[in-house]
N, C-alpha and C positions, 0 to 999 in steps of 0.2 A: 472255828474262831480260835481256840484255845491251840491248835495245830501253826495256826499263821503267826499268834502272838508268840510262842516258839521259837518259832523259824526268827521273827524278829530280831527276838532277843538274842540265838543262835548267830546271827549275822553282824551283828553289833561288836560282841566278843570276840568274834574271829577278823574282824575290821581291825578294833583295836590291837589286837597282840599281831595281826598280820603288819598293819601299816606302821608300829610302833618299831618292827627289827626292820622293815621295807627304811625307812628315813635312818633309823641308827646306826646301820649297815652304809651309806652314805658318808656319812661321818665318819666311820670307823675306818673305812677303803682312803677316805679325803686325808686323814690322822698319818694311817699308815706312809702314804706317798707326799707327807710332808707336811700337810696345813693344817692347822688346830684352831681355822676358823669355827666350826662347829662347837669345838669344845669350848673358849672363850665366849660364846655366844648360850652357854649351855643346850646345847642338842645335842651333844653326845651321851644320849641316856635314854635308860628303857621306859623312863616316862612317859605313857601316853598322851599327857595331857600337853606336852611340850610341842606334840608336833599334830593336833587336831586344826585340819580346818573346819569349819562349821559344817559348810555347805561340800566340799566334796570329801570329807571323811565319815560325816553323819545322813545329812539330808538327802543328798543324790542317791549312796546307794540304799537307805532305806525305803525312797519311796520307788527305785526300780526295784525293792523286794516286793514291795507291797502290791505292786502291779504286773507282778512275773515277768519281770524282765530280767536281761544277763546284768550282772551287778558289777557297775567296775565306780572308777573312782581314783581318790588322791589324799594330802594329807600338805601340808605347809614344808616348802622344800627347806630340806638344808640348806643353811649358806656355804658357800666353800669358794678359796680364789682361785682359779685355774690358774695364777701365774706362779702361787708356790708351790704346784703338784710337780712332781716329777715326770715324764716324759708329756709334757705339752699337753695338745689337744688328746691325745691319746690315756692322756693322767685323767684329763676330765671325764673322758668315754668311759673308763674305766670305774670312775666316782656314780657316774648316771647310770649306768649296767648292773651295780651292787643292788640297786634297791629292787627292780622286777624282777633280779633274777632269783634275788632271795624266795621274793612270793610264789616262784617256779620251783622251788628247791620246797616249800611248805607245803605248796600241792602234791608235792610227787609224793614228800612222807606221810601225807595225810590220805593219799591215794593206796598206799603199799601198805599201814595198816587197816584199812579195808580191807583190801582182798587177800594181805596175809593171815590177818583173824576171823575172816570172815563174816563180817558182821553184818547182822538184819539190815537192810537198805531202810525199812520202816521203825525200827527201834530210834530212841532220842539219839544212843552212840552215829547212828548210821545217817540220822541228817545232821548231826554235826559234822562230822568227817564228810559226807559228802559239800555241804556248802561251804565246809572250809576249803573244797578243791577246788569247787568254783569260782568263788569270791577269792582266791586268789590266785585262779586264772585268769579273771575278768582284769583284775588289778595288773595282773602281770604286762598282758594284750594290749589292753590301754595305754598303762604307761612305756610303752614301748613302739605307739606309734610318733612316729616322727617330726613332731610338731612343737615348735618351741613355747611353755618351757618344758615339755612333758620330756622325759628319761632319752628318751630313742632319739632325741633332736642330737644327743651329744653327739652318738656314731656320725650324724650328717654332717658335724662341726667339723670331726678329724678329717673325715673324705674330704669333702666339697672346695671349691674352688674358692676364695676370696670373696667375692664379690654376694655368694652365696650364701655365706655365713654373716656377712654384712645385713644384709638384708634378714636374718632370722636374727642377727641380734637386736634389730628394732622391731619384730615379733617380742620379742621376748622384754622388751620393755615394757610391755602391757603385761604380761606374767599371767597372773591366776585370771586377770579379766576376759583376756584373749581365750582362755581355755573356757570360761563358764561362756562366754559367746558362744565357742563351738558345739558345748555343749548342749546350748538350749536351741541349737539353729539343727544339729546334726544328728541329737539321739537317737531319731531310728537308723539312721545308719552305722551309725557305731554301733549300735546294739546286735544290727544283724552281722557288723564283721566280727564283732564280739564273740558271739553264738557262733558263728561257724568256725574260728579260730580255735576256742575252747574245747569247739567238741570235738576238732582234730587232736589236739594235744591227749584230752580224754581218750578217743579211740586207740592212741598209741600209748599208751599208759595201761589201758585196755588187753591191745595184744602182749603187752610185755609182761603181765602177768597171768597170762594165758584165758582172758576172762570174755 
């Protein structure tokens, strides 16, 4: 018990400081290529509390901790206009890329001081670094499946045909609802793409430091 309530609290913390630069990093990509909708809107800040959504920053992945499941999840998007970025659709892909890759870039460093210090896999250090690899692998995965409004939809905006983009942008009129839909209709299947995505990137994380 005192192990799970740990891990809880472990998950929480690395939620918050994960998805707090995952959205600020948005902002900051949106800033640079022109728009300071974020920042007039205040979201260009490390505040956490700016950018919690209830249910998919708090609820979701707490209680896929509590029931060992892959932990992914979300966070209140930034606002940003794609018409004042610079290069088009391609400014926006760029804006939606910022935030999961960030949580790719928190895994790898959280990955490499593991196995460059070595540290107990059982000591408190070693489940923290390892769920922080997790939980923002999970984050990464998720938000980079392709589904409007999730992160990965942008790359399908820049590619796709007209008619295509048409169509997800009346997906995306529903926003967060559409997504807690998918969520409550879909989780064991995103959980198992979850899982097997994660452990790929882990297994190569794995050999790259020789482990």
């Amino acid at each position: 018990m005192e192990l799970n309530l740990a891990y809880i609290v472990i998950v929480l913390i690395v939620i918050l400081f994960s998805m707090t630069l995952h959205e600020a990093m948005h902002g900051f990509v949106a800033f640079w290529l022109g728009d300071d909708t974020a920042e007039r809107e205040g979201r260009l800040t490390l505040n956490p509390i700016k950018h919690i959504d209830p249910f998919l920053t708090i609820l979701l992945p707490v209680l896929l901790a509590v029931i060992g499941a892959p932990i992914f999840g979300g966070a209140k998007p930034v606002p940003f206009n794609p018409a004042r970025l610079k290069y088009d659709e391609w400014g926006a892909a760029l804006v939606a890329l910022a935030g999961p890759l960030t949580n790719l870039v928190i895994a790898f460093l959280l990955f490499a001081s593991f196995a460059l210090f070595r540290v107990d896999q059982s000591s408190l250090a070693g489940l923290f670094l390892i769920t922080g690899v997790m939980v923002n692998l999970g984050f990464f995965v998720f938000n980079m499946i392709p589904i409007p409004p999730l992160d990965g939809s942008r790359v399908i905006y820049a590619l796709a045909p007209e008619f295509i983009r048409r169509g997800m942008e009346t997906i995306e009129r529903y926003g967060l609802i559409f997504i807690f839909a998918v969520v409550m209709l879909a989780s064991p299947l995103i959980g198992r793409f979850i899982f097997a995505a994660t452990s790929g990137i882990v297994a190569a994380f794995s050999r790259l430091f020789g482990m």
